[in-house]
VOGU-3710 file (C-alpha; in Angstrom, 3 decimals, decimal comma):
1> xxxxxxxxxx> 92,561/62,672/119,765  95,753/64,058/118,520  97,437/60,834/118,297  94,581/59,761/115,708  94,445/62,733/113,711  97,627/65,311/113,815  96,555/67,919/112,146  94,409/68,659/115,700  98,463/69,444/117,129  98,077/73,031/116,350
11> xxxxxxxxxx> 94,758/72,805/118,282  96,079/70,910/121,462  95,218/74,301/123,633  91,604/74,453/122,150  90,883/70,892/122,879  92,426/71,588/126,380  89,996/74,380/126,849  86,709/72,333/125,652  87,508/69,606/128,026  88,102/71,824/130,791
21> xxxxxxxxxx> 85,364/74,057/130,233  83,094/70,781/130,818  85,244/69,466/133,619  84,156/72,959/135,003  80,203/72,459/134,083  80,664/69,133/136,200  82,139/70,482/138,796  79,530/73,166/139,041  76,976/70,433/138,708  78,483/68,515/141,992
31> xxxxxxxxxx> 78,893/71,178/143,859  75,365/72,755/143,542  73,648/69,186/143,286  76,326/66,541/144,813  76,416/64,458/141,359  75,345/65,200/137,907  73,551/61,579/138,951  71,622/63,240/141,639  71,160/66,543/139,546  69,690/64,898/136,695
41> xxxxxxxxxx> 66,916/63,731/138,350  64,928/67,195/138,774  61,886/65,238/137,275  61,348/63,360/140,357  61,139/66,717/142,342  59,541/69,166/139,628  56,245/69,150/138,286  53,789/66,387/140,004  54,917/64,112/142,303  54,216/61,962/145,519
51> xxxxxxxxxx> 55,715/62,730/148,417  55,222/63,517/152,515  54,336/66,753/154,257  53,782/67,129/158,147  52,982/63,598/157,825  50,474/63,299/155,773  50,916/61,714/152,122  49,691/63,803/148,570  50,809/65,261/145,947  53,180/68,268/145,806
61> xxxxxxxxxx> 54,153/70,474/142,625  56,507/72,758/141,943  57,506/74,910/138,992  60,824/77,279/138,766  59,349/80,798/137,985  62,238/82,948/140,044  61,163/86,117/138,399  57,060/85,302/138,459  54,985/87,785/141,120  53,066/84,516/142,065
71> xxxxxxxxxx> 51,390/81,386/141,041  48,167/79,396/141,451  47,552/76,002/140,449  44,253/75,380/138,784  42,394/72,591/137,081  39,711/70,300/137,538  40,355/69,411/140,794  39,130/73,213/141,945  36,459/73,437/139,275  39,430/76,122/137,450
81> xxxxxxxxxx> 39,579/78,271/140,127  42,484/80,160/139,442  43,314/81,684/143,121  41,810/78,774/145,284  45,202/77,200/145,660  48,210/79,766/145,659  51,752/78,393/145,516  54,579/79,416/148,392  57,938/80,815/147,299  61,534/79,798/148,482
91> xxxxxxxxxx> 64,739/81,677/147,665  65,530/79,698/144,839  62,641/80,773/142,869  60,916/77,775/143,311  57,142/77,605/143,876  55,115/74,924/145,482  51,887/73,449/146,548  50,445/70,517/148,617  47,657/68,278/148,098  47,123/65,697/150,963
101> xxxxxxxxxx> 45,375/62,755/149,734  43,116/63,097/152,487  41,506/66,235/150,670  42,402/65,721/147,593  42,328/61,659/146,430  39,023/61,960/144,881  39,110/65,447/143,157  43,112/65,389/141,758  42,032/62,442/139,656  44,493/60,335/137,001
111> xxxxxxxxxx> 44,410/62,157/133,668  42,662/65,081/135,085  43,090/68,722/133,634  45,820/71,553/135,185  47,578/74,633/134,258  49,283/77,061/136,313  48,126/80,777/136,392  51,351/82,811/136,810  50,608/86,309/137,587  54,351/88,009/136,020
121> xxxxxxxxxx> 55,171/91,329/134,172  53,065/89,980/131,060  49,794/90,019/133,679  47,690/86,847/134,203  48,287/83,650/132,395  47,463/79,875/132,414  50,369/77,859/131,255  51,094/74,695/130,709  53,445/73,258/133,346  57,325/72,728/132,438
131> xxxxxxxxxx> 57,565/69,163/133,364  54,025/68,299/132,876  53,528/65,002/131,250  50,748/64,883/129,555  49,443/67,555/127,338  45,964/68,052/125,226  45,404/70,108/122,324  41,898/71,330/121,175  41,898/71,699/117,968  38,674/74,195/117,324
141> xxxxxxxxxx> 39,486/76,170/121,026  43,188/75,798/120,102  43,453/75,718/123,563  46,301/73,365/125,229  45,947/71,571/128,594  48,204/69,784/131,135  47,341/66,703/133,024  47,989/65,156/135,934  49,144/61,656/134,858  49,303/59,173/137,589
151> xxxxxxxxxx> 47,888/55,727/136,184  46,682/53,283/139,327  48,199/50,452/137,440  51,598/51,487/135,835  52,744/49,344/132,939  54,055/46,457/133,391  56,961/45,564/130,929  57,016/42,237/129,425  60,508/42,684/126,858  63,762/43,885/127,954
161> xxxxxxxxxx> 65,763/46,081/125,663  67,222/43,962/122,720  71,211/43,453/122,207  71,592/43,876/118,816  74,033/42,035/116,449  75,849/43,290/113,854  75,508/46,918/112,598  73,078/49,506/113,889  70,270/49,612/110,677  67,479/52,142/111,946
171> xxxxxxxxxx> 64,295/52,705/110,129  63,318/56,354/110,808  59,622/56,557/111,435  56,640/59,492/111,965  53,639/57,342/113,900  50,899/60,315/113,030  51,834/59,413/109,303  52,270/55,763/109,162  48,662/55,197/108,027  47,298/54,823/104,912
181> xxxxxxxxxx> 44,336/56,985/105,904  44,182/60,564/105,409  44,628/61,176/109,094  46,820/60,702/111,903  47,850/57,405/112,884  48,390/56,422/116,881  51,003/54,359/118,442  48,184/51,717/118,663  48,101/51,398/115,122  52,226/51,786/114,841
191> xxxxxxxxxx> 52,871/48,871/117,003  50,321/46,713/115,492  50,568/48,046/112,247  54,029/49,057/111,745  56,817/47,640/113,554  56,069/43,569/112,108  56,729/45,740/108,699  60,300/47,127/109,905  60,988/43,623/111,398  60,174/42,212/108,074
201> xxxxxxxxxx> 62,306/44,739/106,318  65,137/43,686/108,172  66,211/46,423/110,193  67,249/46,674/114,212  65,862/49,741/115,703  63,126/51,829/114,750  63,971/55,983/115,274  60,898/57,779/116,208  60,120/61,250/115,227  58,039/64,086/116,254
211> xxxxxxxxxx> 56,753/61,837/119,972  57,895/65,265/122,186  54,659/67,428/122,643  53,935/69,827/119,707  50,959/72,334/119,030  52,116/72,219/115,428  51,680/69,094/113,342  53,157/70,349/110,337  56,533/71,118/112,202  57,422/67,858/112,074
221> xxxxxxxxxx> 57,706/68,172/115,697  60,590/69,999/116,191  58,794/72,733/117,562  58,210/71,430/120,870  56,208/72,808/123,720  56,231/70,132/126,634  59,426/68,423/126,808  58,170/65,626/129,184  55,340/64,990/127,632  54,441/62,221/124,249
231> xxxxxxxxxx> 52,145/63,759/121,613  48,659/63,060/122,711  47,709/63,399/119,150  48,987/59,993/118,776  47,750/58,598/122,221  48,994/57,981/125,723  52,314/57,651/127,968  50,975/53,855/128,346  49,944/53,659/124,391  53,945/54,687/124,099
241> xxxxxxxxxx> 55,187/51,963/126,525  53,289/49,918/124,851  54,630/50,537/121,793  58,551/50,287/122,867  57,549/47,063/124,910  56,189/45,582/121,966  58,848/46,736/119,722  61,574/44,800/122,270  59,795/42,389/121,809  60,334/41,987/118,042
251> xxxxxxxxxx> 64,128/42,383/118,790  63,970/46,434/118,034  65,666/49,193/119,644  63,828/52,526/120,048  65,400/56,058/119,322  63,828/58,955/119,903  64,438/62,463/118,091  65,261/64,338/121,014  64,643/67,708/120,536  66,980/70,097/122,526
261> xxxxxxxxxx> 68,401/72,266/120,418  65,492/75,178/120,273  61,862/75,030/121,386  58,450/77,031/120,612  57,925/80,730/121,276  54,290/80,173/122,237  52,945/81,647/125,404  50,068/79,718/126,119  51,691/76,148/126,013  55,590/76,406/125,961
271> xxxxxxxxxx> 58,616/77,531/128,132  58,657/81,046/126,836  58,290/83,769/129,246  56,605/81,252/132,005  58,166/83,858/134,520  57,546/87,010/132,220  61,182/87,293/131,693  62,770/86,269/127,838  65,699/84,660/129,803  64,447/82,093/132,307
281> xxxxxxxxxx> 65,015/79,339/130,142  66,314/80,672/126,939  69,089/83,537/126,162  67,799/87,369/126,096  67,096/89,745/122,783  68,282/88,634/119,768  70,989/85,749/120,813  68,203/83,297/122,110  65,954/84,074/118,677  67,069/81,824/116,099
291> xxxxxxxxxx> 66,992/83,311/112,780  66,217/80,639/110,321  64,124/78,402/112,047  61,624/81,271/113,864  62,179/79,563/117,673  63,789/79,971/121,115  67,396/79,200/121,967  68,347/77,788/125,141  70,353/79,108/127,706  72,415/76,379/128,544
301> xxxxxxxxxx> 74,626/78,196/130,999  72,551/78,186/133,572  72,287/75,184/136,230  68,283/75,122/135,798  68,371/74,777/132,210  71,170/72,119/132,712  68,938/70,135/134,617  66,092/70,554/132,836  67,451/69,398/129,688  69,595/66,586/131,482
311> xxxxxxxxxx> 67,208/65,427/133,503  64,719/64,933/130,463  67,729/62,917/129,082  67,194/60,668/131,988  63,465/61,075/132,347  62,892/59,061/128,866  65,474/56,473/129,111  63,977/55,576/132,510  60,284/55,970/132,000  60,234/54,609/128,576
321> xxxxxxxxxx> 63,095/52,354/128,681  64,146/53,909/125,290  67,718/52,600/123,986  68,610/56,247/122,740  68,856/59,534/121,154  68,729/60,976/117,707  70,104/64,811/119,350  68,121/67,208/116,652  70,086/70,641/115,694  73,723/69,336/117,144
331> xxxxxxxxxx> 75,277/71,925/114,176  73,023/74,508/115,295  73,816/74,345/118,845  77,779/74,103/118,396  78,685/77,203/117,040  77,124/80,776/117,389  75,910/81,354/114,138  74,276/78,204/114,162  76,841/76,968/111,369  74,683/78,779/108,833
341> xxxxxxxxxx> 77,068/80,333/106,134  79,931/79,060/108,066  82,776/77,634/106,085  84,075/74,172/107,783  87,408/74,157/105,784  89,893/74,926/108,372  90,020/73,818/111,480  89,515/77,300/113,137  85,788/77,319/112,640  85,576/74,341/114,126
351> xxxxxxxxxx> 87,627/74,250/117,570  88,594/78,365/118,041  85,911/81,310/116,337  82,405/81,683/117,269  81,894/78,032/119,443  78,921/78,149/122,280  81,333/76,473/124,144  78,067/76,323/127,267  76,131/73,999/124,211  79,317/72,197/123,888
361> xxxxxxxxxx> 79,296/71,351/127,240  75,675/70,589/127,661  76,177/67,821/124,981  78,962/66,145/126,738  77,027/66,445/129,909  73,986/64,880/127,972  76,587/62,069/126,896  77,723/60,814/130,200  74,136/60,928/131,535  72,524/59,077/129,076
371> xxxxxxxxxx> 75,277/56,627/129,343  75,459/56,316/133,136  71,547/55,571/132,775  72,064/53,143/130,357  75,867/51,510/129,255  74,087/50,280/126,106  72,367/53,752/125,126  72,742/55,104/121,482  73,249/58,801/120,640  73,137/60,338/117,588
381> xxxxxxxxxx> 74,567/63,882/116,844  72,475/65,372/113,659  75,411/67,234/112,857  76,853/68,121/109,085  80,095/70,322/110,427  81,900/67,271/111,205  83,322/68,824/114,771  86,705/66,779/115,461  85,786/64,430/118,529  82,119/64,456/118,392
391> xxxxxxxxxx> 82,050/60,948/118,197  84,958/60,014/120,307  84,861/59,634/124,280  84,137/62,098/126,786  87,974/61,195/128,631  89,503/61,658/125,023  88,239/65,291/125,442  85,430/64,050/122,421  81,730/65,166/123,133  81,046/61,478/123,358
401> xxxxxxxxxx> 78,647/60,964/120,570  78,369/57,336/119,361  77,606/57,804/116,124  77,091/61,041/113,775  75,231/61,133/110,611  76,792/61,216/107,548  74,551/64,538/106,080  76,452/65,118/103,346  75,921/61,753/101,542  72,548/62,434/100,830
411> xxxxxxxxxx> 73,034/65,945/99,896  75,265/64,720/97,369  73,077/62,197/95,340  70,371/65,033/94,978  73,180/67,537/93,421  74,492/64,376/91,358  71,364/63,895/90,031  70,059/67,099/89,866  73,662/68,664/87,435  75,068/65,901/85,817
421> xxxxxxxxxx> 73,979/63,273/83,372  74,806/59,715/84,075  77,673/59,229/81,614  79,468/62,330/83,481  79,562/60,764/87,200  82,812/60,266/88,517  83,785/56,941/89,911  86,452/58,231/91,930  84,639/60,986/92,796  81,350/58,464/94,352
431> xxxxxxxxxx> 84,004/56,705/96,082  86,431/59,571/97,630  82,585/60,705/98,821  81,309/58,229/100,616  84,647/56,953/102,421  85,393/60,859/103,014  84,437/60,863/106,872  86,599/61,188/110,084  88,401/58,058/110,875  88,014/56,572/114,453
441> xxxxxxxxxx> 84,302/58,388/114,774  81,398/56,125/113,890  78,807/57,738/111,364  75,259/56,521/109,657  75,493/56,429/106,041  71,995/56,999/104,347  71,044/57,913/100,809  67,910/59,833/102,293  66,094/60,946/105,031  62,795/62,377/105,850
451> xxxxxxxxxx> 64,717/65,845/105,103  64,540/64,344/101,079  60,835/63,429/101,260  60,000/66,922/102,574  57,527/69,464/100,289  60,463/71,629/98,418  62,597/68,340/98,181  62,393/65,304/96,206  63,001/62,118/97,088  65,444/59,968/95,237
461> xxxxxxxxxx> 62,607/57,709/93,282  61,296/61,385/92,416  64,660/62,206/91,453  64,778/59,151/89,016  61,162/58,878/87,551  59,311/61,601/89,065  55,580/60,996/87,220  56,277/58,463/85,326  56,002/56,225/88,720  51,859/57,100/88,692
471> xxxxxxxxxx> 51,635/55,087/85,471  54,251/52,796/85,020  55,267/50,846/87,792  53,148/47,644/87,057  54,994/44,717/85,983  52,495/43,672/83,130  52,973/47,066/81,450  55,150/47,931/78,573  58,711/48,435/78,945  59,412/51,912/80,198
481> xxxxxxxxxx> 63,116/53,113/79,849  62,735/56,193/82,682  61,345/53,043/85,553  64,104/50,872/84,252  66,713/53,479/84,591  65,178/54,777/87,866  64,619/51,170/89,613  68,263/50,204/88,437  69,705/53,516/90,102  67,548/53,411/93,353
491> xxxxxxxxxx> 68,973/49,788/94,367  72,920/50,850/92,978  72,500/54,213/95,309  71,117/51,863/97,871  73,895/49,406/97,937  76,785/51,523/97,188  75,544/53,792/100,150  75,380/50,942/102,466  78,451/49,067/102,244  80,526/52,102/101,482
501> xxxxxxxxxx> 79,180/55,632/103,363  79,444/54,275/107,171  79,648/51,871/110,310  75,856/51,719/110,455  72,956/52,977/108,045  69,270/54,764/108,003  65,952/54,615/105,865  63,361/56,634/106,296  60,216/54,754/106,125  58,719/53,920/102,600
511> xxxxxxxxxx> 61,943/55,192/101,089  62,942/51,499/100,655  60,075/50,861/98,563  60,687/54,113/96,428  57,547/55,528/97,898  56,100/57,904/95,452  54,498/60,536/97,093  56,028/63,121/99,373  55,457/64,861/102,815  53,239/67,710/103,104
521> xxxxxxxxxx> 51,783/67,912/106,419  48,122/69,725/106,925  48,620/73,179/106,592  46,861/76,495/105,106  48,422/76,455/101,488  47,486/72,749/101,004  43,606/73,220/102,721  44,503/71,092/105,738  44,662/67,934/103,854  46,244/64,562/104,590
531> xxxxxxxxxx> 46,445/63,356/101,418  50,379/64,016/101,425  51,149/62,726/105,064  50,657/58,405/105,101  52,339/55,676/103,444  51,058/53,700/101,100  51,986/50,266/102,164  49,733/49,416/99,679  51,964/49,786/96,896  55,042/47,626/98,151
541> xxxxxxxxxx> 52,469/44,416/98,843  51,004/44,305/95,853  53,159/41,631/93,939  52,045/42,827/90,673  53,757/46,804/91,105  57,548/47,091/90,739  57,810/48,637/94,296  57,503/45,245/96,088  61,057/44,460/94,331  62,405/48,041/95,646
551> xxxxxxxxxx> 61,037/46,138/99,428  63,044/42,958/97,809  66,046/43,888/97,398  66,143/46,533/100,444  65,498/43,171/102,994  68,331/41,677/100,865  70,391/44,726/101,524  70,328/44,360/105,568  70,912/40,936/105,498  74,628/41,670/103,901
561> xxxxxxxxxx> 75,074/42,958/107,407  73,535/40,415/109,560  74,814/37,822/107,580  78,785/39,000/107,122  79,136/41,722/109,683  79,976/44,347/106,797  79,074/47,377/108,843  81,105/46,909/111,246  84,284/46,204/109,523  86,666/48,832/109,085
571> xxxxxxxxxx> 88,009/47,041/106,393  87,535/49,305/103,066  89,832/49,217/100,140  89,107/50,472/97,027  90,168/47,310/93,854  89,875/49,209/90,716  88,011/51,508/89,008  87,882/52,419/85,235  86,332/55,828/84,601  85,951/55,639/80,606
581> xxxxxxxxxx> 83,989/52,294/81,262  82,191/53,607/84,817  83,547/51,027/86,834  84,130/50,583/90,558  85,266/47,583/92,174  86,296/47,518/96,145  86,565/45,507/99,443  84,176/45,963/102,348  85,003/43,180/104,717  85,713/39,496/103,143
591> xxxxxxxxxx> 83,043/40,695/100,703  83,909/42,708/97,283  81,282/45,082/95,462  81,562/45,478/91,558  79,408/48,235/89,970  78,877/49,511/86,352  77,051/52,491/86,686  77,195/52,738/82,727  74,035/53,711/81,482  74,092/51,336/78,291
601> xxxxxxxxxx> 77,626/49,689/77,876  77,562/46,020/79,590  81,137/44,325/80,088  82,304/40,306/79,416  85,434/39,029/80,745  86,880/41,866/82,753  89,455/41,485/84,741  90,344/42,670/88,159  92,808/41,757/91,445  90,898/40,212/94,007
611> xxxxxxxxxx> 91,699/39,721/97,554  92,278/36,005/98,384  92,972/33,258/95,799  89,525/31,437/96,229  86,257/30,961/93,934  83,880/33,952/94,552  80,197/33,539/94,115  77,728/35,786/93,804  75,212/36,733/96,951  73,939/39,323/95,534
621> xxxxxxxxxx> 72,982/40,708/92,132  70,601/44,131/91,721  70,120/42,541/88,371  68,293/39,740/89,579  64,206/39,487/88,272  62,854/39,266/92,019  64,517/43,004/92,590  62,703/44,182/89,255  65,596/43,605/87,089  66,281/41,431/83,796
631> xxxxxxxxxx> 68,056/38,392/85,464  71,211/39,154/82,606  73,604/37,011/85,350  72,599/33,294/86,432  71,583/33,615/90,148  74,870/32,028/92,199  77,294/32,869/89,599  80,691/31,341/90,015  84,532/33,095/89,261  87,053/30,923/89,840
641> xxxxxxxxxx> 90,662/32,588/90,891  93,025/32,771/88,058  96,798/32,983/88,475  96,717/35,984/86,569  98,336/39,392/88,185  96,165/42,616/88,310  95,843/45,621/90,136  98,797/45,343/92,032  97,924/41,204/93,096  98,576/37,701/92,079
651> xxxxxxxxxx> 94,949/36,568/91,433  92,171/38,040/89,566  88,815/37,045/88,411  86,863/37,883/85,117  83,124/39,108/85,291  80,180/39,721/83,358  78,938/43,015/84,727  75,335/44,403/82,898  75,253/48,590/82,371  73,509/49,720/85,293
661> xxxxxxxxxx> 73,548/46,395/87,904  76,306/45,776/90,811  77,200/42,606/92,147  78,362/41,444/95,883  80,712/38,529/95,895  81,664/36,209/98,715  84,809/33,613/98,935  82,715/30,266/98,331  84,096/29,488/101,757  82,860/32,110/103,690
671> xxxxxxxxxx> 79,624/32,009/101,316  79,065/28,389/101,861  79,364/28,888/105,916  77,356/31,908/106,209  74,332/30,382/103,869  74,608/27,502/105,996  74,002/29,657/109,295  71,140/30,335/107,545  70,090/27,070/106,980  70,645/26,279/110,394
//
């Protein structure tokens, strides 16, 4: 790590200290377990399982409760008799209970309810069990309720897990809002529904949000309750197969937003308390509170939370065949004050003062598992600090992320558009931004998220025509000069972000067609209404309403990748830019991007230095009429090399550049070759 970045020399006893301090967790791990392998695999001893006892086969469960007085399991299987069938306690703190087939085949039934009663300091109370798997929610009652899952048929999986080519391009997704009903959509309706649409868009893996059990919809499921367990609000553990099966099928990889970086305070159906204590599974008083997000903070010190975490890490890859991990709160898990306030200039704050050096480890512990599981597995840190090594190898002393995201993109085109008009942005300024990232750590470049579609947020279509989208987005309307500015902007943020902010890139869904409402989940403010949480699809297949070109040119935009590699070259050089005139001209891979973010100035005959001494067409033009521009540039233009020095080279070429389009040119070699691929 040093060798790649020097400043980190100073450092070279902190790094020493982070990887030792998880060589230590390991070590722990082994010696309490035998292997982290063996240790992560608690879910196939916790919670309901099939097994032997004297002979005789059944179902046992267990549940960790070391300070609990004692429990009872209770469901339908004993008409909710809550002291029928008393658990036994070993040293550990582990409780347990049999249930030989020969008693109990015909009354523990598949899908049938349970709960434990836990008699603790807090008196008598039914809770949810910790790795229960499936979980109910009664909306009226309010009343949550485990099941005992245990399909006679398990599912039997058709498509293997895709291997992508080309750059990672994931289409974040919420299934409970994918509908155009007021409502919430299943995963029924997401595979059938859904996933052709992101195949069709173009992208190769689909990043699910908000599957994790959840009591409250409008938390956008990061307030999770069972961590084993998919949202039964959108179905079933075999609706969910489905779904990823299906999605292999159309050549997707799945992510899931893995929530372990806080979970619910509830009672009734979370981990808090479940043995009357505040610190069985989370840290006591005021350290395991977190302060801006009103939830629990894990303990991650301790061997059982360790393996409860890891071996849900495990338990989803396995089960669901899932290709990865979006890791939710990585920022807020690194560092003690949860990097709230916390000022990431100096290197300091990020590898000496105020680390939870026990969350460190558990992500680098997460890391290997996940990988060990599955070679192939994605993970994604959610992380805006930019901790050295997060996305290098666990031997490297990294925390062995594969790719981070690049949060502070995003956060910039909202404060660009929000303080300064378009003749002030800086060219070198957009640039120096979006190449501004650790070298040798792979991030996701986006221009927006969910986080930008949010109630308090805007999106960036909002941004750029905020109303005037209700009225004039149809293409037999009059000429409207906010839509023209804000479609021209949308695809130039779009493009720019793409081939320029990282080594793979995100969408969050209906962003690409400058969907124009935005999120507002059921709640009491907005009378439990729906009307804010679908998509529209609607909108992008009607051909006669501008946001069908927005769809357009976004499937034009990921076939740049799969059609000349571009995000994963590491080749980025910056050509020329001309502030006064709001130019920017640079390299990504053989290809080379010219934009003229000028909002009313178009340029003939400029000349710039170009790479290699060869014709460049044109694959690409925002301009064009089928991406709702005015077609200014003949489709296919042609620049032939000229002999002509610039920018520091021998050859240039001279373009016609509109105010407000960008172009993507191609060496007619390499253009010709890669069209005919296409062809082929």
């Amino acid at each position: 790590m040093i060798d790649l970045d020097p400043w980190l020399k100073p450092y070279a006893d902190a790094l020493k200290y982070r990887y030792e301090h998880f060589q230590k967790a390991l070590a722990r791990i082994s010696e309490a377990a035998g292997s982290l392998d063996e240790f992560s695999r608690a879910h196939e001893y916790f919670g309901f399982t099939r097994g032997q006892h004297d002979g005789h086969a059944g179902v046992w469960y267990r549940e960790w409760a070391p300070k609990a007085n004692a429990l009872f399991l209770t469901g339908d299987f004993n008409r909710w008799d809550r002291h029928s069938h008393p658990m036994a306690r070993d040293a550990k703190g582990v409780w347990s209970v049999f249930l030989p087939d020969k008693q109990y085949a015909w009354r523990l039934v598949h899908d049938g309810g349970v709960k434990v009663h836990v008699v603790s300091s807090l008196g008598p109370l039914d809770r949810i069990p910790a790795y229960i798997r499936r979980v109910t929610f009664d909306p009226k009652s309010f009343d949550s309720c485990g099941h005992f899952w245990s399909p006679p048929t398990p599912h039997e999986w058709k498509h293997a897990s895709p291997q992508i080519e080309g750059g990672l391009r994931v289409y974040e997704a919420h299934v409970g809002m994918a509908t155009e009903q007021e409502r919430i959509g299943t995963f029924q309706e997401f595979t059938e529904q859904v996933l052709p649409r992101i195949k069709e868009a173009g992208y190769n893996a689909v990043q699910l949000m908000a599957v994790q059990e959840h009591p409250y919809y409008g938390s956008f499921g990061y307030h999770v309750s069972s961590f084993y367990a998919v949202s039964s609000r959108f179905g079933t553990p075999r609706d969910f197969k489905r779904l990823v099966d299906v999605a292999h099928g159309h050549g997707l990889l799945v992510l899931l937003d893995l929530v372990h970086s806080h979970s619910i305070k509830n009672l009734h159906d979370g981990l808090n308390q479940l043995d009357g204590t505040d610190y069985q599974y989370f840290h006591a008083g005021g350290r395991g509170q977190h302060p801006a997000w009103d939830s629990l903070l894990f303990d991650y010190s301790k061997l059982e939370v360790q393996q409860f975490l890891l071996s849900n890490v495990r338990y989803w890859l396995e089960e669901y065949h899932l290709d990865g991990f979006r890791f939710d709160g990585v920022t807020s898990m690194m560092y003690l004050d949860h990097g709230l306030g916390r000022d990431f200039g100096h290197y300091d704050n990020y590898l000496v003062f105020g680390l939870d050096t026990d969350a460190i480890a558990y992500l680098q512990l997460a890391n290997q598992v996940a990988h060990a599981v599955n070679p192939r597995a994605i993970t994604i840190a959610e992380d805006v600090s930019g901790m050295p090594g997060l996305c290098r190898p666990l031997d490297e002393g990294g925390l062995g992320f594969d790719y981070r995201l690049a949060m502070g993109i995003p956060d910039y085109w909202i404060k660009l558009l929000k303080e300064k008009r378009d003749e002030e942005w800086s060219m070198g300024e957009i640039y120096h931004v979006l190449t501004n990232r650790r070298a040798h750590e792979k991030h996701i470049a986006y221009a927006e998220s969910h986080d930008q579609a949010l109630v308090g947020d805007k999106t960036l279509a909002f941004w750029l025509m905020d109303k005037e989208m209700y009225w004039h987005m149809s293409k037999g309307g009059p000429p409207n000069l906010i839509i023209d500015r804000g479609i021209a902007l949308h695809k130039m943020i779009r493009l720019i972000t793409f081939s320029l902010g990282g080594e793979a890139y995100l969408n969050f869904m209906g962003n690409e067609f400058g969907h124009p409402e935005w999120i507002d989940f059921p709640r009491e403010g907005n009378g439990f209404s729906y009307k804010y949480a679908r998509r529209l699809w609607h909108l992008m297949d009607d051909p006669m309403l501008r946001y069908c070109d927005l769809a357009a040119f976004d499937r034009h935009l990921q076939a740049l990748d799969t059609k000349y590699d571009l995000l994963c070259s590491p080749l980025i050089e910056q050509l020329h830019y001309d502030e006064p005139a709001k130019l920017l001209m640079y390299r990504r891979g053989p290809l080379v991007f010219v934009f003229n973010f000028h909002p009313s100035t178009s340029i003939t005959g400029y000349r710039f230095g170009v790479p290699d001494r060869e014709t460049y067409c044109m694959v690409l033009n925002t301009d064009d009429f089928w991406f709702g521009g005015h077609g200014l540039v003949d489709h296919g233009q042609e620049h032939p090399w000229q002999q002509v020095p610039a920018d520091g080279r021998d050859q240039s070429i001279q373009i016609y550049i509109p105010a407000r389009t960008a172009q993507v040119l191609a060496p007619r070699t390499i253009a010709a070759q890669k069209e005919g691929e296409k062809a082929d």
